[in-house]
C-alpha positions in Angstrom: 165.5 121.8 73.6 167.3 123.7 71.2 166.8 126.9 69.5 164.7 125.4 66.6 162.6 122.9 68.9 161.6 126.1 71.0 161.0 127.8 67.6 158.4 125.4 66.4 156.8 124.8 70.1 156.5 128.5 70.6 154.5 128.5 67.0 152.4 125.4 67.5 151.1 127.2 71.0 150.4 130.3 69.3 148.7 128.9 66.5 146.5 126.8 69.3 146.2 129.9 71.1 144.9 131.6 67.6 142.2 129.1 67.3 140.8 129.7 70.7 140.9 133.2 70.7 139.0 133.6 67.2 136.0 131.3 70.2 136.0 133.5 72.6 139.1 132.5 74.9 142.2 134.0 76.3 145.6 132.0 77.6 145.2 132.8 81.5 148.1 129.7 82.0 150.7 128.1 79.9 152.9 125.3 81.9 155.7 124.9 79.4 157.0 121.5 81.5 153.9 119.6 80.7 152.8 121.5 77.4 149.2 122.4 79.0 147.6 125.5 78.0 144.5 126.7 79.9 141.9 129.4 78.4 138.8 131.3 79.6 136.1 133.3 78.6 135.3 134.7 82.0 132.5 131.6 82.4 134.6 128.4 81.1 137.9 127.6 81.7 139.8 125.1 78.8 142.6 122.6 79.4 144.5 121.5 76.2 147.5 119.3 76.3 149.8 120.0 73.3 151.9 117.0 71.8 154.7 118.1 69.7 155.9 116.2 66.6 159.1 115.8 68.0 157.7 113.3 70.8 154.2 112.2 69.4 153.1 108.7 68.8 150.2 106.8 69.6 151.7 105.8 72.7 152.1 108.9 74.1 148.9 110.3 72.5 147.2 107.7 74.6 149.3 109.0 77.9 147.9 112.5 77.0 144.5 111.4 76.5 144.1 109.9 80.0 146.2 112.8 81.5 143.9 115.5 81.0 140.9 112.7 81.8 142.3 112.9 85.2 141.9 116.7 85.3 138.6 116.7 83.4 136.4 117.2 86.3 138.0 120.9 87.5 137.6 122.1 83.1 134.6 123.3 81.2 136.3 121.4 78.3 139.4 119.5 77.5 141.7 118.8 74.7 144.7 116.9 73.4 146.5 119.0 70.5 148.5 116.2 67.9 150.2 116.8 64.6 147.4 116.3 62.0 150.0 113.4 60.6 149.1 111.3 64.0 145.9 112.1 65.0 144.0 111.6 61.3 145.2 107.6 62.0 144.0 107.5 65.8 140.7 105.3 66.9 139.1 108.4 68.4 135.9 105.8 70.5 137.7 106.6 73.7 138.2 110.7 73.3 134.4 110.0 71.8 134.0 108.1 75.8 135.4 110.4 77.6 133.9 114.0 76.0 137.7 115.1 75.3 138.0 117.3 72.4 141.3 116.4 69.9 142.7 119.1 67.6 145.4 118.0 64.7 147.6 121.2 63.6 150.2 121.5 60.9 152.4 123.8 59.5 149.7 126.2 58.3 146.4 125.2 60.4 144.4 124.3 63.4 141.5 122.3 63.1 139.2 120.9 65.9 138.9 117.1 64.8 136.5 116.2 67.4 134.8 118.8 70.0 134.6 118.1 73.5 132.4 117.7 75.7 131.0 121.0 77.2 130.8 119.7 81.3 129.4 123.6 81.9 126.4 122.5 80.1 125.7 119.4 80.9 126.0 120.7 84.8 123.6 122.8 84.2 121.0 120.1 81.9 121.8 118.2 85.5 120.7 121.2 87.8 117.4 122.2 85.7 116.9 118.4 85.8 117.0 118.0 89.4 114.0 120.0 90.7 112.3 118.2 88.3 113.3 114.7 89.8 112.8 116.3 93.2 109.2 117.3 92.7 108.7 113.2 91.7 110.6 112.3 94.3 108.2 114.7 97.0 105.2 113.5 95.1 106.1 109.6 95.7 107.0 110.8 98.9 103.5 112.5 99.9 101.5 109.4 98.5 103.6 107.1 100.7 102.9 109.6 103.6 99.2 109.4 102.7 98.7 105.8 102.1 100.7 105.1 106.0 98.5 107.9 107.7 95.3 105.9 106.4 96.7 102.8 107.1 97.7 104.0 110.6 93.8 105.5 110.9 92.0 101.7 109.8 94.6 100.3 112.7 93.3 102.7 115.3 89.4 101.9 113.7 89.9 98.0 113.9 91.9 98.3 117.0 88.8 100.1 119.0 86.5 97.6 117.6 88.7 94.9 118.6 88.3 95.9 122.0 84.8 96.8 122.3 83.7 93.3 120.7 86.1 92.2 123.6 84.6 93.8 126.2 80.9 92.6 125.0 82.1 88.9 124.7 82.9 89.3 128.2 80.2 90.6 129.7 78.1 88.1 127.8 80.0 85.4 128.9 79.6 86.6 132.7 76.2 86.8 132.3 75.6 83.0 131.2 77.6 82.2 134.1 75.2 83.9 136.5 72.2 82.3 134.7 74.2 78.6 135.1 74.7 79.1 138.5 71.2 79.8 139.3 69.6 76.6 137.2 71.9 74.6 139.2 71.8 75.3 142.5 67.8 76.9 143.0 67.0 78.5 146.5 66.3 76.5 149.3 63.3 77.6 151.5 64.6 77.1 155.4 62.4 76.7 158.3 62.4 76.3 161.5 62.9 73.6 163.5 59.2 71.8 165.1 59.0 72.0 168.8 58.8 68.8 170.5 56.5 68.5 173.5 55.9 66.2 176.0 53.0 64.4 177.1 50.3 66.2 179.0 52.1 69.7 178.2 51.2 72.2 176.2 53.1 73.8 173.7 55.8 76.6 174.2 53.2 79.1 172.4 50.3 78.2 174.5 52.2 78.5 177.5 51.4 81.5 179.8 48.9 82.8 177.1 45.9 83.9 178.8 42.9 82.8 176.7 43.9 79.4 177.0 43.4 79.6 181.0 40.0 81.5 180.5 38.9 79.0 177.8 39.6 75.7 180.3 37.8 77.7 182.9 34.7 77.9 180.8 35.2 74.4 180.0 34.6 73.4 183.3 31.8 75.7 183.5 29.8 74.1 180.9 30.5 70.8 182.2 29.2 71.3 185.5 25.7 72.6 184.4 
């Protein structure tokens, strides 16, 4: 790059530079190999990529574009710096897509075509969002917890019943068994056997008995008179 190319370079950064600091920001980097400037305001940090005329065209714009895309995720913000000749001409849906900020400069200005997309703030939107998805999240989660513990309780409820209509079903059922079993077979009244005796003898309960010896003696008695 010669003395005139450094010349112009060195003026398009400061004039980038120029417009940042009049928002706030300070250079804290400046990689002259890949034209990136970085600023900061002690709570953002801002990534521009500078195209110089010398090497701009759409093409190239396009490469730039996605570069700092890549890197968007560790900026507040980021930027692609054109010559106001090329960017005025560029679709600008995908910077639009993406939240990158574009910036055209000329000889004798810097103007912020389209802002970016502040990632600081919408990290924050996300954060005060949270506890408020959170909280829904915990209530869903509570009625859940609710509707299983009464669920669980009607289980235990029916379960106990189950059983106890169980245990009634069987004794009723052992009951009419007993009262089957009776009908069927009734008692049977035993007794014992008869004595058989012979002929001219007396029986077994008469024998040896006393009376029946002073009752034949009075029989004779009374038939001798």
């Amino acid at each position: 790059m010669d003395e005139v190319q450094m010349s112009f370079s060195k003026r398009v950064v400061q004039r980038v530079e120029k417009y940042f600091s009049k928002n706030g920001f300070q250079t804290i980097e400046y990689a002259e190999e890949n034209s990136e400037l970085v600023f900061s305001n002690g709570r953002q940090e801002v990534l521009v990529k500078i195209l110089f005329e010398e090497e701009a065209d759409r093409i190239i714009l396009y490469e730039a574009l996605a570069s700092v895309i890549e890197k968007a995720d560790e900026y507040s913000m980021v930027y692609v710096a054109a010559p106001r000749i090329l960017g005025e001409d560029v679709e600008t849906a995908s910077f639009l897509k993406k939240g990158v900020g574009l910036i055209l400069y000329d000889d004798y200005s810097v103007e912020e075509r389209l802002p970016a997309e502040n990632r600081l703030k919408k990290d924050l939107i996300r954060q005060v969002q949270k506890p408020v998805e959170t909280q829904s999240l915990e209530r869903s989660l509570m009625r859940i917890e609710s509707m299983i513990r009464e669920l669980s309780e009607r289980v235990d409820s029916l379960e106990k019943a189950y059983f106890s209509l169980l245990r009634e079903v069987r004794d009723l059922r052992r009951t009419l068994e007993g009262k089957t079993m009776a009908v069927e077979e009734p008692v049977r009244k035993t007794f014992p056997p008869k004595e058989q005796t012979k002929a001219g003898e007396l029986p077994s309960f008469l024998k040896d008995n006393p009376w029946v010896e002073i009752l034949s003696k009075r029989s004779e008695e009374n038939g001798g008179v």
